[in-house]
N, CA, C and O of each residue as an XYZ file, in Angstrom:
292
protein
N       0.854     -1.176      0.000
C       0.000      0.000      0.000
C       0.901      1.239      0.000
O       1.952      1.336      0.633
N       0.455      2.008     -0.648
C       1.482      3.345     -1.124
C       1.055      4.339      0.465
O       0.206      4.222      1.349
N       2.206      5.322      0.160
C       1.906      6.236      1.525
C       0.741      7.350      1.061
O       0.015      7.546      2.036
N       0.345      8.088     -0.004
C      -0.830      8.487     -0.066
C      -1.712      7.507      0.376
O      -2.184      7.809      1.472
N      -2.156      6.329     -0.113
C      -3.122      5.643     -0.249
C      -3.580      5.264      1.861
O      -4.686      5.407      2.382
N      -2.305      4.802      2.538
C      -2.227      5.201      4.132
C      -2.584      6.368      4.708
O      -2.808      6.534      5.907
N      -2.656      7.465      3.539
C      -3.057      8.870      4.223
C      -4.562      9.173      3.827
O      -5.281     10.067      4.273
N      -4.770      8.500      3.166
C      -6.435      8.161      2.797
C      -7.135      7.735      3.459
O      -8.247      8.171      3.758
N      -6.551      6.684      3.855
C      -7.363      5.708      5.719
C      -7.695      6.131      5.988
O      -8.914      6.301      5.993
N      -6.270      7.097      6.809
C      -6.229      7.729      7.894
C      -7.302      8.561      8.019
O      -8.136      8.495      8.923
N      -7.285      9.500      6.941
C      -8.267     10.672      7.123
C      -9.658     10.011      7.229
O     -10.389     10.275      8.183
N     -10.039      9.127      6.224
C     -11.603      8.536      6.483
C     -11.815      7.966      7.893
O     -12.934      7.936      8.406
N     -10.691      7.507      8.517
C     -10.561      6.870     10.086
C     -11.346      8.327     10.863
O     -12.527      8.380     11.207
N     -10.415      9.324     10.993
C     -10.079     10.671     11.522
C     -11.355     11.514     11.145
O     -11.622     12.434     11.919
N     -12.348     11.286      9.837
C     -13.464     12.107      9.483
C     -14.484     10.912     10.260
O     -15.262     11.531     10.985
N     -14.669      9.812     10.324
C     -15.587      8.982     11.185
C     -15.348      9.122     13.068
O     -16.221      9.045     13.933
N     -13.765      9.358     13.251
C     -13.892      9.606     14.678
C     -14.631     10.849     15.199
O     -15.383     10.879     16.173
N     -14.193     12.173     14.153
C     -14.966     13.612     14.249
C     -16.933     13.296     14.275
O     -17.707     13.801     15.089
N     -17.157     12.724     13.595
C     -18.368     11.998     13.250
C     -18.903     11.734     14.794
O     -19.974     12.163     15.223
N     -18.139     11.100     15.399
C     -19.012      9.815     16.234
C     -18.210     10.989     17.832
O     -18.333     10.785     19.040
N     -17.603     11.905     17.248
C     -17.658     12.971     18.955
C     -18.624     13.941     18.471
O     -19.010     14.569     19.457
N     -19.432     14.531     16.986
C     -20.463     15.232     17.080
C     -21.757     14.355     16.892
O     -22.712     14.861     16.303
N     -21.824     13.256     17.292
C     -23.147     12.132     17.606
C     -22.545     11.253     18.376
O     -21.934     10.268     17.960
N     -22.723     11.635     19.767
C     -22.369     10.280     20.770
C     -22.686      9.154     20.344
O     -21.986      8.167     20.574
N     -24.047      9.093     19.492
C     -24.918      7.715     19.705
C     -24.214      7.124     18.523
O     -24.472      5.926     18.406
N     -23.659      7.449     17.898
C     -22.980      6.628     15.828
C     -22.084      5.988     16.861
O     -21.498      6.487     17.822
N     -22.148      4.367     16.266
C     -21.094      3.564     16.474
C     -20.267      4.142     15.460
O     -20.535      5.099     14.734
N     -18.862      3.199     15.512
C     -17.764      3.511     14.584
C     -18.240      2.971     13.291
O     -17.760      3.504     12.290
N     -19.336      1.744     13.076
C     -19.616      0.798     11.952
C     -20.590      2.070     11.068
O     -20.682      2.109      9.841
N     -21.044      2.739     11.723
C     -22.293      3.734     11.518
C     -21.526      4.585     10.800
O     -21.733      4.680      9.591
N     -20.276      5.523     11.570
C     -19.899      6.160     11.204
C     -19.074      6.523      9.830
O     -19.111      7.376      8.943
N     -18.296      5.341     10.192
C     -17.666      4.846      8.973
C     -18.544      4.806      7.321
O     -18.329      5.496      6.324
N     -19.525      3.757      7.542
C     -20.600      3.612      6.668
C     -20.912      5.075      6.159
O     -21.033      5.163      4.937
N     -21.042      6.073      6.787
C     -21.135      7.392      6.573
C     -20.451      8.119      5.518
O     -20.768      8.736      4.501
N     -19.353      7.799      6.171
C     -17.964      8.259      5.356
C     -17.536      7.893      4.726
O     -16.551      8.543      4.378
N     -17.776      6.612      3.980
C     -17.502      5.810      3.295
C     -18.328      5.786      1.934
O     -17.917      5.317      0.873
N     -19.818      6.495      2.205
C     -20.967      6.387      1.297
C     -21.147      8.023      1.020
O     -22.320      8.311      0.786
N     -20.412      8.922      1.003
C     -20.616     10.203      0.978
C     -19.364     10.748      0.155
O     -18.253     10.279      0.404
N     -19.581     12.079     -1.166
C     -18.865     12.128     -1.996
C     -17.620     13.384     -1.359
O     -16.884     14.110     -2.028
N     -17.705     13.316     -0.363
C     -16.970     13.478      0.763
C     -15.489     12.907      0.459
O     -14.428     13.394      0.070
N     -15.896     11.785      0.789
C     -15.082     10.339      0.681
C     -14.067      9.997     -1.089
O     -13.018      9.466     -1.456
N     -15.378     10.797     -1.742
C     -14.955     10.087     -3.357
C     -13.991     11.192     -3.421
O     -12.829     10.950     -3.746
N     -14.341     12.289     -3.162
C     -12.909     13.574     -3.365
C     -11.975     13.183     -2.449
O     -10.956     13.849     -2.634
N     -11.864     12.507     -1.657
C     -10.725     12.230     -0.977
C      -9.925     11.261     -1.488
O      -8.724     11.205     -1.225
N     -10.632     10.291     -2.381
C      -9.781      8.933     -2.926
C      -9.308     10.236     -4.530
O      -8.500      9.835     -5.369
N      -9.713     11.140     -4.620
C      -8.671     11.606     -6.420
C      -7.816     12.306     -5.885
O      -8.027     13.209     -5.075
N      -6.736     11.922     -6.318
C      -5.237     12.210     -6.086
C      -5.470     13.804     -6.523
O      -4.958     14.620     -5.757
N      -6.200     14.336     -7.692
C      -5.750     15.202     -8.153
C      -6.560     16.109     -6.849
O      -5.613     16.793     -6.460
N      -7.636     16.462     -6.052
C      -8.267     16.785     -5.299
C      -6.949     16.963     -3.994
O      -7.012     18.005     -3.342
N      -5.991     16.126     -3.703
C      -5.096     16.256     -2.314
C      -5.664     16.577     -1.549
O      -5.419     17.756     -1.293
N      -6.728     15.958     -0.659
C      -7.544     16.149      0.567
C      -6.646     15.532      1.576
O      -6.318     16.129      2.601
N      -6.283     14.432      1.303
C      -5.437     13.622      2.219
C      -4.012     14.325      2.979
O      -3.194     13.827      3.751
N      -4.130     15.761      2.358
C      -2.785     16.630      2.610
C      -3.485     17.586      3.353
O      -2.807     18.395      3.985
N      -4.273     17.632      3.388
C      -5.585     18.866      4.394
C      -5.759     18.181      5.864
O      -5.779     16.970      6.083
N      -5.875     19.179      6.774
C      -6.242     18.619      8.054
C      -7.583     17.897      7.876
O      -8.394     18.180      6.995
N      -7.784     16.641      9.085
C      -9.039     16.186      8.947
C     -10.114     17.072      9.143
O     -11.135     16.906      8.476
N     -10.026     18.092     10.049
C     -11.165     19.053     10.598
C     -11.420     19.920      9.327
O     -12.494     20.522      9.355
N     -10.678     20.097      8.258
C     -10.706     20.691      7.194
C     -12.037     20.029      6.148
O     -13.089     20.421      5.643
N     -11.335     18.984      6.209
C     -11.990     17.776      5.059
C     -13.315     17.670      5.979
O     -14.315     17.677      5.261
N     -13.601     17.580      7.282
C     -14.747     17.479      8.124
C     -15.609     18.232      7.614
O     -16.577     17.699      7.072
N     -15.485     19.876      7.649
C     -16.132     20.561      7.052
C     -16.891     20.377      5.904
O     -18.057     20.636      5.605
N     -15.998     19.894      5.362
C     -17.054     19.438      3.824
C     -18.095     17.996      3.723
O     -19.065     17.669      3.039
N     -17.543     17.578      4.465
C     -18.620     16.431      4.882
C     -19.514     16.926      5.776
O     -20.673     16.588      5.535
N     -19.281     17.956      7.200
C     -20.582     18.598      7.617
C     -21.429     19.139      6.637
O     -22.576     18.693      6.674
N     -21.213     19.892      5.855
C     -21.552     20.461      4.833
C     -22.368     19.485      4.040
O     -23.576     19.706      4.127
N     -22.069     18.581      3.375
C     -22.852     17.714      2.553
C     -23.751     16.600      3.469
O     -24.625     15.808      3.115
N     -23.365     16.784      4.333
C     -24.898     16.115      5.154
C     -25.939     16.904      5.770
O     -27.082     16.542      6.048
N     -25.391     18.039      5.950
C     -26.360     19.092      6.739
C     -27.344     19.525      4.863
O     -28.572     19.505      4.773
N     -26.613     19.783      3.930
C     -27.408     20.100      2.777
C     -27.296     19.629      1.851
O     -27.644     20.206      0.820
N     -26.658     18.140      1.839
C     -27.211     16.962      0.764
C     -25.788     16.914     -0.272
O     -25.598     16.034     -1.111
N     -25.282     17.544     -0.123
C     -24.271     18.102     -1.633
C     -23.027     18.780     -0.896
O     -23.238     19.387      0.154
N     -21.971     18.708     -1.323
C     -20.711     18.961     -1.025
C     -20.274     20.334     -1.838
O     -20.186     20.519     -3.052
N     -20.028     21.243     -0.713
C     -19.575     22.594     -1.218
C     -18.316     23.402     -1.002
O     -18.189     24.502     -1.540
């Protein structure tokens, strides 16, 4: 596994932990599932996008964002 591709985890790890401290009740399986199914997630896997080089609380934002109003801004 390449070291971008480890910094990709990470962050989807790091955007599901942010997840599950602003909803006590999301398990990690929940959370994950979240982050995993949200285009959140898909800009984080294109290299050309470099999200994985952004703080997680950064990249958070845009996933608050696309769940609070459906669409990623």
């Amino acid at each position: 596994m390449s070291e971008i591709d480890m910094m990709k985890l990470d962050m989807a790890s790091e955007l599901a932990v942010l997840l599950m401290e602003d909803d006590s009740e999301l398990t990690m399986e929940q959370a994950l599932e979240t982050v995993l199914n949200s285009d959140t997630y898909q800009r984080l896997q294109k290299d050309s996008a470099q999200l994985y080089h952004q703080s997680p609380r950064y990249v958070f934002a845009f996933l608050e964002s696309e769940l609070r109003t459906g669409k990623v801004e």
